[in-house]
BALOBA-1460 file (C-alpha; in Angstrom, 3 decimals):
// residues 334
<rec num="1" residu="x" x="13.681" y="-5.520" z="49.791"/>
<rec num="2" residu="x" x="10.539" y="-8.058" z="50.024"/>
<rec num="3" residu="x" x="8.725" y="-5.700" z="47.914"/>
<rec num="4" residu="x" x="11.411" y="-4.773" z="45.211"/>
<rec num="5" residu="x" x="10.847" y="-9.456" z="45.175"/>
<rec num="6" residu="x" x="7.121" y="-9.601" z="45.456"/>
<rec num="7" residu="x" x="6.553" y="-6.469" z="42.380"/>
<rec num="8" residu="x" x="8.390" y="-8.704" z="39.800"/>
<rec num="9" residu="x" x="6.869" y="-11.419" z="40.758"/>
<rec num="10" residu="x" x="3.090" y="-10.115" z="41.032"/>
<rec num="11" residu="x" x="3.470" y="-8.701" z="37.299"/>
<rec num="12" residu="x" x="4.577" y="-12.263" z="36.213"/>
<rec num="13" residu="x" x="1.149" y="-13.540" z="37.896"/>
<rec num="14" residu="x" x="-0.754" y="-10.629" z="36.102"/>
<rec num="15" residu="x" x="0.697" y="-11.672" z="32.641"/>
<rec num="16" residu="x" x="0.517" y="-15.291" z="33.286"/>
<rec num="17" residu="x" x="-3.611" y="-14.540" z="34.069"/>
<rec num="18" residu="x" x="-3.948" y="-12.532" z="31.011"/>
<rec num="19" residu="x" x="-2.115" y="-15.694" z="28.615"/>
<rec num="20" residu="x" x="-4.747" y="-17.552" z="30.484"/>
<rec num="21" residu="x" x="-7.619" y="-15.346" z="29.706"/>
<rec num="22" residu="x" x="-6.716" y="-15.448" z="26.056"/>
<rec num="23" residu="x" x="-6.311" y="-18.958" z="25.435"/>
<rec num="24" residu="x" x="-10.052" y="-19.712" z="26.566"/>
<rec num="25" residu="x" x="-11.116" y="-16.746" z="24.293"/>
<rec num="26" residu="x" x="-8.761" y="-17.862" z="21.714"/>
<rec num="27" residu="x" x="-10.519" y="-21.473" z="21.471"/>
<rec num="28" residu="x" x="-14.086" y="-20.532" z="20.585"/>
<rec num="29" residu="x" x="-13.244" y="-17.859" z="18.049"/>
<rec num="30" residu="x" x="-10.672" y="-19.923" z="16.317"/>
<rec num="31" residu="x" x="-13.754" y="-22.582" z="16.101"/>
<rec num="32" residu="x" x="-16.517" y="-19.420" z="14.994"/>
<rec num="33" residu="x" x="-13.094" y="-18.841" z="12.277"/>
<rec num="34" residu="x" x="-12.745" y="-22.068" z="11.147"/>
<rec num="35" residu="x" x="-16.881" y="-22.302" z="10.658"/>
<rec num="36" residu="x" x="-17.127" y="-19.245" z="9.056"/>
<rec num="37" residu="x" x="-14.648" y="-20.554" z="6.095"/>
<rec num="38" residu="x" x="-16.227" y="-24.147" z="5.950"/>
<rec num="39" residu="x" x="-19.500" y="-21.767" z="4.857"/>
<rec num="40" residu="x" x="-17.893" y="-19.226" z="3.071"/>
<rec num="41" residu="x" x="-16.696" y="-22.236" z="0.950"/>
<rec num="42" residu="x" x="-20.423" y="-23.582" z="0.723"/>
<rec num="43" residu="x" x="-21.575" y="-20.497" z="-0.160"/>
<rec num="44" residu="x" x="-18.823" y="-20.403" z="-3.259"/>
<rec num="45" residu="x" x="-19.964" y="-20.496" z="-6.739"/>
<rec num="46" residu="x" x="-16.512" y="-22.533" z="-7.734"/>
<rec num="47" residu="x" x="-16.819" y="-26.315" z="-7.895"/>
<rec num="48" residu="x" x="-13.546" y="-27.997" z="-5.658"/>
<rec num="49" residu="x" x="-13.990" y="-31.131" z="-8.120"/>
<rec num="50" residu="x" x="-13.613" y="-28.812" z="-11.238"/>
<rec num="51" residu="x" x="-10.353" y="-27.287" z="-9.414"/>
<rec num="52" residu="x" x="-9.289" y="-30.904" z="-8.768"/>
<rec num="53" residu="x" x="-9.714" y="-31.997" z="-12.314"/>
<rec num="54" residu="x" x="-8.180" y="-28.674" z="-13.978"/>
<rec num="55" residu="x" x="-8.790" y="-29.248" z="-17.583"/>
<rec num="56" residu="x" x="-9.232" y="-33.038" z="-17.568"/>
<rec num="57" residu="x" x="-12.507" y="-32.006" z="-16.123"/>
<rec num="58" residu="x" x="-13.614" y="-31.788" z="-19.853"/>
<rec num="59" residu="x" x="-12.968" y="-35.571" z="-20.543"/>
<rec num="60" residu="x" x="-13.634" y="-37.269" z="-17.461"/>
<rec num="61" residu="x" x="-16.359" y="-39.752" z="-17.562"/>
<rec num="62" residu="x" x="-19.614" y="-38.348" z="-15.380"/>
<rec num="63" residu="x" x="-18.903" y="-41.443" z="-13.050"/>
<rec num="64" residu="x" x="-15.617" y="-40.554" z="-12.062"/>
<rec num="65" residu="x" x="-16.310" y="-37.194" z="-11.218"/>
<rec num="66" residu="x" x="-19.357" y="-38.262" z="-9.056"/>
<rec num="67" residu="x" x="-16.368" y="-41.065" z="-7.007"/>
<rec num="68" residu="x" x="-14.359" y="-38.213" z="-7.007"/>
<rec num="69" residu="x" x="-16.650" y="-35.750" z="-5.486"/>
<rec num="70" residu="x" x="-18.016" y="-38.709" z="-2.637"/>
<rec num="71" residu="x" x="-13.978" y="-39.392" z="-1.829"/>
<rec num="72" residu="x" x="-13.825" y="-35.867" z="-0.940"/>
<rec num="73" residu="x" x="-16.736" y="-35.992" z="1.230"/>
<rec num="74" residu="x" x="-18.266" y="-33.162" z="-1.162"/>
<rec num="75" residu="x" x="-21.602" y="-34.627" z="-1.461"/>
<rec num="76" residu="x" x="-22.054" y="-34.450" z="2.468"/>
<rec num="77" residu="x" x="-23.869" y="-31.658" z="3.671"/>
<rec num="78" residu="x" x="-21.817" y="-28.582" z="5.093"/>
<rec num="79" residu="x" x="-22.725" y="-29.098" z="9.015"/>
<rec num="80" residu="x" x="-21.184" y="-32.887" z="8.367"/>
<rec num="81" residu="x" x="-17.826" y="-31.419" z="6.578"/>
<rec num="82" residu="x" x="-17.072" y="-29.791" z="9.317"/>
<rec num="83" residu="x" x="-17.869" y="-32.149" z="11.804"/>
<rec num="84" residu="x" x="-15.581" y="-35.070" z="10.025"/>
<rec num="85" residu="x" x="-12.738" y="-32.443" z="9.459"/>
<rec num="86" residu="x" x="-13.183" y="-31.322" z="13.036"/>
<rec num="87" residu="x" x="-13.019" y="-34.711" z="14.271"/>
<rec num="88" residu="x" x="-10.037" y="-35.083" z="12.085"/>
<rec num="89" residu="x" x="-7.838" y="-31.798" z="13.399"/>
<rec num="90" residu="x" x="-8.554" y="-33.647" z="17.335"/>
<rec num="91" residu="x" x="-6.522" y="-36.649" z="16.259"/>
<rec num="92" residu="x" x="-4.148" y="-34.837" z="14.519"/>
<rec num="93" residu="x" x="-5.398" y="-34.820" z="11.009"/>
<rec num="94" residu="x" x="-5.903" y="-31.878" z="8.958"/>
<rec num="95" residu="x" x="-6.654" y="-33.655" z="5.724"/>
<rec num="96" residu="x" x="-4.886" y="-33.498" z="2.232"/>
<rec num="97" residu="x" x="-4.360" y="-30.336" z="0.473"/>
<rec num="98" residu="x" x="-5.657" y="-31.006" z="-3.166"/>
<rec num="99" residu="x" x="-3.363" y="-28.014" z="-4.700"/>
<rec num="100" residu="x" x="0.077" y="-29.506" z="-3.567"/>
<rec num="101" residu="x" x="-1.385" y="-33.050" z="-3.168"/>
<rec num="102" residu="x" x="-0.063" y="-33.804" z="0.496"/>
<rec num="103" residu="x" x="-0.838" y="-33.682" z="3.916"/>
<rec num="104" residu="x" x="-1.982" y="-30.587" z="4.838"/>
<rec num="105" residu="x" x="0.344" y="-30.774" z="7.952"/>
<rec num="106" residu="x" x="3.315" y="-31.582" z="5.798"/>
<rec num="107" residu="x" x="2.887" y="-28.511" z="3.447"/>
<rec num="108" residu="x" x="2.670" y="-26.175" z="7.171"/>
<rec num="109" residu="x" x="5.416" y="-27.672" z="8.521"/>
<rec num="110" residu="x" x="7.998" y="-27.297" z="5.036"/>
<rec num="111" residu="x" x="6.264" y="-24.184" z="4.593"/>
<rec num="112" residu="x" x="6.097" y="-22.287" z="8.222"/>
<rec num="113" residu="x" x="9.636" y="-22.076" z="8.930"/>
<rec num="114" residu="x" x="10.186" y="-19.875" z="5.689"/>
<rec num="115" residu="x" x="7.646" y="-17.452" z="6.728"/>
<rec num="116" residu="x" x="8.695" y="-16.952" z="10.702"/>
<rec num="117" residu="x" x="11.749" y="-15.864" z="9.209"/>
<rec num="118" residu="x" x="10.593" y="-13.595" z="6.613"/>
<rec num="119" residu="x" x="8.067" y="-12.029" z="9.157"/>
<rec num="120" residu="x" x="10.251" y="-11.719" z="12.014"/>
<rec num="121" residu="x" x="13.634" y="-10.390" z="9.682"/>
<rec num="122" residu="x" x="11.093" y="-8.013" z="8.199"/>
<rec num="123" residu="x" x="9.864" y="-7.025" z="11.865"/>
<rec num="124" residu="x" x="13.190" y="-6.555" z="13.636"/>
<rec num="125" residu="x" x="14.335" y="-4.416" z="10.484"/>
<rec num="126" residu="x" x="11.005" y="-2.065" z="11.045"/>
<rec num="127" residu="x" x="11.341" y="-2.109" z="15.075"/>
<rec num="128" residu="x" x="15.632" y="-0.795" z="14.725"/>
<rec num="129" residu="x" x="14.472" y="1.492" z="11.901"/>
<rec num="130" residu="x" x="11.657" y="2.811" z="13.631"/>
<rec num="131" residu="x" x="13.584" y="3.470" z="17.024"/>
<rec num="132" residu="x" x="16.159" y="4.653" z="15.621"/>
<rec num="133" residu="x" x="14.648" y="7.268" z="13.036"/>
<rec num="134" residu="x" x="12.172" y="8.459" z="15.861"/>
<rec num="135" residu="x" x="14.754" y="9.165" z="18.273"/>
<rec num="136" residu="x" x="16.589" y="11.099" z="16.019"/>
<rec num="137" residu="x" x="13.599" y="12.811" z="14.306"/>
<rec num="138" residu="x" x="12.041" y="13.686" z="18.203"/>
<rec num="139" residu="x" x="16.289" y="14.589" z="19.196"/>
<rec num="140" residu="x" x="16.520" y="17.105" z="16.339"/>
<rec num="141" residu="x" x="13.119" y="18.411" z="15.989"/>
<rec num="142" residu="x" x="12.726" y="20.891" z="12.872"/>
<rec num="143" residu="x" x="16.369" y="19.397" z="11.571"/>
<rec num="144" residu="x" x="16.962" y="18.211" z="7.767"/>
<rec num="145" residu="x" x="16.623" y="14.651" z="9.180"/>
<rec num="146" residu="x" x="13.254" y="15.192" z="10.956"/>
<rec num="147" residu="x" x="11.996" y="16.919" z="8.022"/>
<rec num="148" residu="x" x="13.435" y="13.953" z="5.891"/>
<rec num="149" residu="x" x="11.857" y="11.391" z="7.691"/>
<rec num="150" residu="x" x="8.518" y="13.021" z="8.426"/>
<rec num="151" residu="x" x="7.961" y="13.531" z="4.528"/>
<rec num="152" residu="x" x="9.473" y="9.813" z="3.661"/>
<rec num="153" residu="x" x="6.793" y="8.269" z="6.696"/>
<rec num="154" residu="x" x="3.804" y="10.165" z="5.549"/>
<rec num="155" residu="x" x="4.379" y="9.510" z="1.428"/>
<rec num="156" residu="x" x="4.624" y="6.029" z="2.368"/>
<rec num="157" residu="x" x="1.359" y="5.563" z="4.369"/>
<rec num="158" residu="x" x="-0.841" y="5.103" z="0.976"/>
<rec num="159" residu="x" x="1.621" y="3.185" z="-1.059"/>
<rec num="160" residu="x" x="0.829" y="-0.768" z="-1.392"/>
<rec num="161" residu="x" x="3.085" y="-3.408" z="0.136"/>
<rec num="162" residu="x" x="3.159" y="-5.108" z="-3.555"/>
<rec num="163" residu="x" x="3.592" y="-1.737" z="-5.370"/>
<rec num="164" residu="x" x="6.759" y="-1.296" z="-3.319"/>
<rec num="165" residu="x" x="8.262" y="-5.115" z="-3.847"/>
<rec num="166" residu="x" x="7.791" y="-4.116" z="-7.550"/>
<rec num="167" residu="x" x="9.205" y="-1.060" z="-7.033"/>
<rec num="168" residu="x" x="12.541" y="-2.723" z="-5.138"/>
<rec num="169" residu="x" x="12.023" y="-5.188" z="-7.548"/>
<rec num="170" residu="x" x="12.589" y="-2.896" z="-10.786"/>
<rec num="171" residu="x" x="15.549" y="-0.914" z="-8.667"/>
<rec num="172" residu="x" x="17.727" y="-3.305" z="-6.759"/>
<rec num="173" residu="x" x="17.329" y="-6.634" z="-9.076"/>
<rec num="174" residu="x" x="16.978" y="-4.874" z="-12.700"/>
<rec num="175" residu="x" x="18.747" y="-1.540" z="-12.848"/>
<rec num="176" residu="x" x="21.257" y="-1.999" z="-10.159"/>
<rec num="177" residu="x" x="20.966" y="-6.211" z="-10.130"/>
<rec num="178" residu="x" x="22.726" y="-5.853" z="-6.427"/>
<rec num="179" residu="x" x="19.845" y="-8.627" z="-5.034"/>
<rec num="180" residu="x" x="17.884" y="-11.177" z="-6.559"/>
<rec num="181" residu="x" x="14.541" y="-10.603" z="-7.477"/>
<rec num="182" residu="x" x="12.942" y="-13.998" z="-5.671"/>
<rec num="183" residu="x" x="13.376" y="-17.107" z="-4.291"/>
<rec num="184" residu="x" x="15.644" y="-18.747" z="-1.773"/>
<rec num="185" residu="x" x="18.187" y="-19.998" z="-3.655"/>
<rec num="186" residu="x" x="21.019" y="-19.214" z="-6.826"/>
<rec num="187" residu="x" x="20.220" y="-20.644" z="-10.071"/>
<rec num="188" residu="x" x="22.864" y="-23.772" z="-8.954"/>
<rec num="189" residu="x" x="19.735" y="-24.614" z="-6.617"/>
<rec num="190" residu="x" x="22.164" y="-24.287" z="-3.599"/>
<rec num="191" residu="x" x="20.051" y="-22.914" z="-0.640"/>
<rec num="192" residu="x" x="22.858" y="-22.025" z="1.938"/>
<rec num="193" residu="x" x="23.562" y="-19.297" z="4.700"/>
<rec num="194" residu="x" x="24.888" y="-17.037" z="2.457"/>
<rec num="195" residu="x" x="22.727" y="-17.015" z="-0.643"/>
<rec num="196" residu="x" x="19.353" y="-17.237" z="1.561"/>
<rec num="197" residu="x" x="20.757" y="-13.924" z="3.196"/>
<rec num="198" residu="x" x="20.489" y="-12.601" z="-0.358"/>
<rec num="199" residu="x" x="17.513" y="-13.646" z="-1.289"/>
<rec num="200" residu="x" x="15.750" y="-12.739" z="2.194"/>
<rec num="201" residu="x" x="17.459" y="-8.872" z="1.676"/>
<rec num="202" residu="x" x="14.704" y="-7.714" z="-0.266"/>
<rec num="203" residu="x" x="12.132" y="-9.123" z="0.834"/>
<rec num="204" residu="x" x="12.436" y="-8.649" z="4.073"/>
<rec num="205" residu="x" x="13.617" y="-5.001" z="3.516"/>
<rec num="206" residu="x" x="10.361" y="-4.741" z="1.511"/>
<rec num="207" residu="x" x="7.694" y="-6.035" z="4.586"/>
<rec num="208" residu="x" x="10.042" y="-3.593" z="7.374"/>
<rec num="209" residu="x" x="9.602" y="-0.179" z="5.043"/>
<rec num="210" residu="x" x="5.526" y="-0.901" z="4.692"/>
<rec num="211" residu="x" x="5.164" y="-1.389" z="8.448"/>
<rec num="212" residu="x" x="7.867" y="1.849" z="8.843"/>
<rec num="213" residu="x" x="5.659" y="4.976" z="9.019"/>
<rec num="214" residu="x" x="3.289" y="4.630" z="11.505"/>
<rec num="215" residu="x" x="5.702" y="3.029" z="13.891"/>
<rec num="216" residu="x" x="8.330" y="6.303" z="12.904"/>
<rec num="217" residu="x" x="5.873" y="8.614" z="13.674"/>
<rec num="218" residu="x" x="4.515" y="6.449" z="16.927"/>
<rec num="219" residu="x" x="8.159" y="6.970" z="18.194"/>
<rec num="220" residu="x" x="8.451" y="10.841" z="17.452"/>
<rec num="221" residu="x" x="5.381" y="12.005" z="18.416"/>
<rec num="222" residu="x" x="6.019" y="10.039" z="22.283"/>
<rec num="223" residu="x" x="9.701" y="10.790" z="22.095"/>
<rec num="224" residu="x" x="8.400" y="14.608" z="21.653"/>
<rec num="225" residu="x" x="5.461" y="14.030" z="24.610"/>
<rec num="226" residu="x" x="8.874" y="12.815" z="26.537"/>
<rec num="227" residu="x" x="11.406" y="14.940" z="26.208"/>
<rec num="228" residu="x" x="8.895" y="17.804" z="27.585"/>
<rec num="229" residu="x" x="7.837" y="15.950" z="30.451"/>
<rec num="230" residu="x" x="9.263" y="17.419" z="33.914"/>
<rec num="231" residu="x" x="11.641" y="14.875" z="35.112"/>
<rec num="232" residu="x" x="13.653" y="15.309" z="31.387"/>
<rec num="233" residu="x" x="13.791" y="19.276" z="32.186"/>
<rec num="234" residu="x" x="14.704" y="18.035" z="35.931"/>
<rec num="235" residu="x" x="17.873" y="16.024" z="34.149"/>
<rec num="236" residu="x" x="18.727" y="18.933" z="31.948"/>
<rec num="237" residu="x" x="19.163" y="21.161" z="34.515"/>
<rec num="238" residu="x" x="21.329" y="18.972" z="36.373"/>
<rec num="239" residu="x" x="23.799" y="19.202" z="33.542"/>
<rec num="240" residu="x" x="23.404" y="15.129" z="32.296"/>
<rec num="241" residu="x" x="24.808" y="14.641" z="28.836"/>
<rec num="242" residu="x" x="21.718" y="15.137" z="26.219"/>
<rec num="243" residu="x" x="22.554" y="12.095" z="24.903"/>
<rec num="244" residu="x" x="21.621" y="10.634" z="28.506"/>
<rec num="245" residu="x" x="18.819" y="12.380" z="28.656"/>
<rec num="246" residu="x" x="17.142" y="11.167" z="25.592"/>
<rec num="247" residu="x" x="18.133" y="7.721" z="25.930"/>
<rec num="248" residu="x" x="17.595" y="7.064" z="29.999"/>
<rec num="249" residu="x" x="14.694" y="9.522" z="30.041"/>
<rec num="250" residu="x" x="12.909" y="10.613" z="27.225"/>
<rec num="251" residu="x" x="12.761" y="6.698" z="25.558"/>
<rec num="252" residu="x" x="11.354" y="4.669" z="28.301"/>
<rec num="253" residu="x" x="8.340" y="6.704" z="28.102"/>
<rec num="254" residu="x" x="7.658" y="6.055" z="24.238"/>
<rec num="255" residu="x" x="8.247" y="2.665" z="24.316"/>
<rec num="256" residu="x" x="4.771" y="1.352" z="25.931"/>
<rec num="257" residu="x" x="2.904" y="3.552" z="23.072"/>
<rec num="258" residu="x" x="5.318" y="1.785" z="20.674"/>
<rec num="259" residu="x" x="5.306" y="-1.644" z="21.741"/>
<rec num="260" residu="x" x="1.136" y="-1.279" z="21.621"/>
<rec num="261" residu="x" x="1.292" y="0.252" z="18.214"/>
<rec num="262" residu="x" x="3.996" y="-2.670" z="16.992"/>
<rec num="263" residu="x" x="0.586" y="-5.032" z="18.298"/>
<rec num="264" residu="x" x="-2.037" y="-3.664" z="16.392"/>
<rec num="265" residu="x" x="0.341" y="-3.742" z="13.006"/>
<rec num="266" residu="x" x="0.215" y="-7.131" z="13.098"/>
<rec num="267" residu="x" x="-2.691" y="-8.097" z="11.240"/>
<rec num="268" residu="x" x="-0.873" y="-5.531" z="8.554"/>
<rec num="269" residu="x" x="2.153" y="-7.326" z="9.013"/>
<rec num="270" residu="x" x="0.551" y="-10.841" z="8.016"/>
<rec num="271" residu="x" x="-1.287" y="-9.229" z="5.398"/>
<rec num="272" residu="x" x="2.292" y="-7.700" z="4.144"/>
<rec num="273" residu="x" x="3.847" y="-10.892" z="4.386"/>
<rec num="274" residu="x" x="1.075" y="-12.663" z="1.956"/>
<rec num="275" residu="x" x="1.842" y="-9.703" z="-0.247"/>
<rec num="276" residu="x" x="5.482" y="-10.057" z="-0.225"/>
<rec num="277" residu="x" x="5.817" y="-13.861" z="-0.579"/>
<rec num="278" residu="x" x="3.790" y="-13.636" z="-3.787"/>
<rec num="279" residu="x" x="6.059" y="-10.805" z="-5.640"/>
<rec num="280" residu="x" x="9.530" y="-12.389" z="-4.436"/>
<rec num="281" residu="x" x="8.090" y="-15.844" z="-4.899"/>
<rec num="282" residu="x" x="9.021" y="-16.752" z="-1.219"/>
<rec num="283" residu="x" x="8.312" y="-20.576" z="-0.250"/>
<rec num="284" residu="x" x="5.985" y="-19.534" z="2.890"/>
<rec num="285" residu="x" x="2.545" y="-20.463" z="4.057"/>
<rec num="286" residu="x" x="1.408" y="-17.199" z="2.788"/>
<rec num="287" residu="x" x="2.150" y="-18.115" z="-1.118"/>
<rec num="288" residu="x" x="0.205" y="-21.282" z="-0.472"/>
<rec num="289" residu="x" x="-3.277" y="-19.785" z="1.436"/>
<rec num="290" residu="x" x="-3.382" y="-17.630" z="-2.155"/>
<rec num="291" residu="x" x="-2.739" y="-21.126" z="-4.226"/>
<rec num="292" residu="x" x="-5.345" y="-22.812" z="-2.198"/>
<rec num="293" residu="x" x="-7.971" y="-20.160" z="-2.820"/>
<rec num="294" residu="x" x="-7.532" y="-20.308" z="-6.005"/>
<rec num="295" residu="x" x="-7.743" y="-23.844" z="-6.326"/>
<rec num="296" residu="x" x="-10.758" y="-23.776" z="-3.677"/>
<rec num="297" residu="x" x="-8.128" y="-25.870" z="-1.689"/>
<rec num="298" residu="x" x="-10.544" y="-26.103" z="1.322"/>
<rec num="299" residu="x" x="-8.743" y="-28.312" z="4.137"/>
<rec num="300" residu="x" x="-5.465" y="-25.987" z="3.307"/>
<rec num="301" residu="x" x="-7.182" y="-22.539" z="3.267"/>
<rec num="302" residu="x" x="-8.699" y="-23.590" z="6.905"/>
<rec num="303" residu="x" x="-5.880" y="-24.338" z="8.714"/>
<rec num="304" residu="x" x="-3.615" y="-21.817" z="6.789"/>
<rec num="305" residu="x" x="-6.599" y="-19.246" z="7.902"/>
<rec num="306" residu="x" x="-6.553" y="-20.645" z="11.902"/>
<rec num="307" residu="x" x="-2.676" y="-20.239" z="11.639"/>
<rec num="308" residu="x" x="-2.938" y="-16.501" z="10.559"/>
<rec num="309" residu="x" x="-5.606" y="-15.927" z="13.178"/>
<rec num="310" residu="x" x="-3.250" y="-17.799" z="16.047"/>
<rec num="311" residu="x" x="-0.460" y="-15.781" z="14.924"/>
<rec num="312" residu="x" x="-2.101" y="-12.627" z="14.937"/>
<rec num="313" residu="x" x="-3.640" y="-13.587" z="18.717"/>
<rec num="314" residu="x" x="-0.504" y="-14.225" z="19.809"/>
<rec num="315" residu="x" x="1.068" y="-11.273" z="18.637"/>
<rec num="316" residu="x" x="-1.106" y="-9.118" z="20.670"/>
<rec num="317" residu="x" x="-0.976" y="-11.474" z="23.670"/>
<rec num="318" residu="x" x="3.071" y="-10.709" z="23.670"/>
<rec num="319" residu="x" x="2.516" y="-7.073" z="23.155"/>
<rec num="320" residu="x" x="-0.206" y="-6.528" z="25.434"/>
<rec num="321" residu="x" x="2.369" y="-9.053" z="27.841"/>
<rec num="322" residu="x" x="5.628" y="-6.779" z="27.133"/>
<rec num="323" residu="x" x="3.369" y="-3.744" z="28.273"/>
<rec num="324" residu="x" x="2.253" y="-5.342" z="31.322"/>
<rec num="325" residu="x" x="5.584" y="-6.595" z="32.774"/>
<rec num="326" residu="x" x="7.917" y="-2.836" z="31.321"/>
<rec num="327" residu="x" x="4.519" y="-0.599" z="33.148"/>
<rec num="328" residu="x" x="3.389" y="-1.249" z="36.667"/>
<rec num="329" residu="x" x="0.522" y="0.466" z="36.307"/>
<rec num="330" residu="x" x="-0.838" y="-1.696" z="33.539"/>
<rec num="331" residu="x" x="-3.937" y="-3.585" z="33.955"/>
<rec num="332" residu="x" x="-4.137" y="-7.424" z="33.187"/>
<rec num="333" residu="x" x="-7.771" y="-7.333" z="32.663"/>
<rec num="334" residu="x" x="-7.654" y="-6.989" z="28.997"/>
């Protein structure tokens, strides 16, 4: 009994060690990220003033443009940029975005909320869809549904996240105009429950079926690995219902593959998710890192960058935690 207690219990410590071991990594490199874009922005050929000024950049006298470019700090060399803005992000100041004209922590904070729940809707579709395809696929080798779903997965591998939000786009809002083709609310600008659902549908339908094949054929080709290990022949013979047997037996052992494989999508599902947001117009971070690179929006497309990077850390950190605490036998050393 003490060591049914003390198990649980040592595999929290392990996982609590590994968060541990991560966050100290975590700080330096999201410092080497943040430096990296402070000199890919030096090393741009576009002028942030010009960006600032749009057209007006044409008639504006030569001495507002040089106040202009000393308010911003842009006349400082690159080393003291990010020294001032790093000072800044330590008291709790980001700076002002230039592309939406506000804090830089107010545009995160409207923003954020609207992409955690297009990323994790579009996520939770792909994880059901994935388990439950697999299962099936692996269940019925050879079947009409297996060969279905193989074909489907493996034509889908090469097609691009936009290409298919164009596609969905041209199906489900033009020739059968069952969804809405963007944004979070009805043309009566009312935002509620019910016509966000609608406008998330697609989208977030969109981001699950590009993450879909590899974790589909993750789940059949360990589901298939399963179902021929010895202790599922062992359950067989002792005459347990099949649909036991793939459930209670032949699943648990394709879930640590899957949960590692749902980890390293991630960076493909934050990449998706800039993708999306742009075709269905969603109000997310995502739609604003592409506005503030194309506005050379600096202090925006930092911290937007550090928040991808954070999110995409994390994301491993819970799969590589989920694997640790479902398998005994993991290691916490990585």
């Amino acid at each position: 009994m003490n060591v049914l207690k003390t198990e649980p219990r040592t595999r929290r410590g392990r996982a609590g060690l590994m968060a541990l071991r991560r966050a100290l990594v975590a700080v330096p490199l999201l410092l080497v990220v943040s430096g990296v874009v402070f000199l890919l922005g030096a090393a741009s050929p576009f002028d942030p003033v010009h960006q600032y000024y749009g057209t007006r950049i044409f008639t504006a006298a030569e001495a507002d443009i040089a106040r202009t470019r000393a308010e911003l700090g842009l006349n400082e060399p690159i080393w003291r940029q990010y020294a001032d803005w790093l000072g800044g992000v330590l008291t709790g100041d980001w700076g002002t975005s230039r592309s939406f004209g506000q804090p830089v922590g107010e545009v995160v904070s409207q923003r954020l909320p609207w992409t955690l729940l297009l990323a994790g809707t579009g996520l939770t579709l792909a994880v059901a869809i994935a388990l439950t395809l697999g299962v099936v696929s692996a269940w019925r080798q050879g079947g009409w549904v297996d060969r279905f779903t193989v074909t489907v997965a493996h034509a889908l591998e090469g097609l691009p996240t936009f290409l298919l939000g164009l596609g969905a786009i041209a199906v489900f809002a033009v020739a059968l105009p069952l969804l809405p083709a963007g944004g979070i609310s009805d043309a009566t600008g009312t935002a509620g429950f019910a016509s966000t659902a609608r406008h998330l549908a697609l989208p977030a339908l969109v981001l699950a079926v590009a993450q879909l094949p590899w974790l589909i054929l993750t789940v059949r080709q360990q589901m298939l690995v399963g179902l021929a290990d010895d202790h599922v022949t062992a359950a067989r013979s002792r005459g347990l219902p099949e649909r036991g047997v793939v459930l209670r037996h032949g699943l648990p052992t394709a879930l640590l593959p899957f949960v590692t494989t749902v980890g390293t999508r991630l960076p493909e599902l934050v990449t998706g998710v800039v993708l999306v947001e742009e075709v269905f117009s969603w109000p997310g971070v995502a739609g604003a890192m592409v506005k503030a690179g194309l506005n050379v929006d600096f202090p925006l497309l930092v911290a937007l960058t550090l928040l991808a990077t954070a999110a995409v850390l994390a994301g491993n950190l819970c799969a590589d935690v989920a694997v640790l605490l479902i398998d005994p036998r993991a290691s916490a050393d990585g």
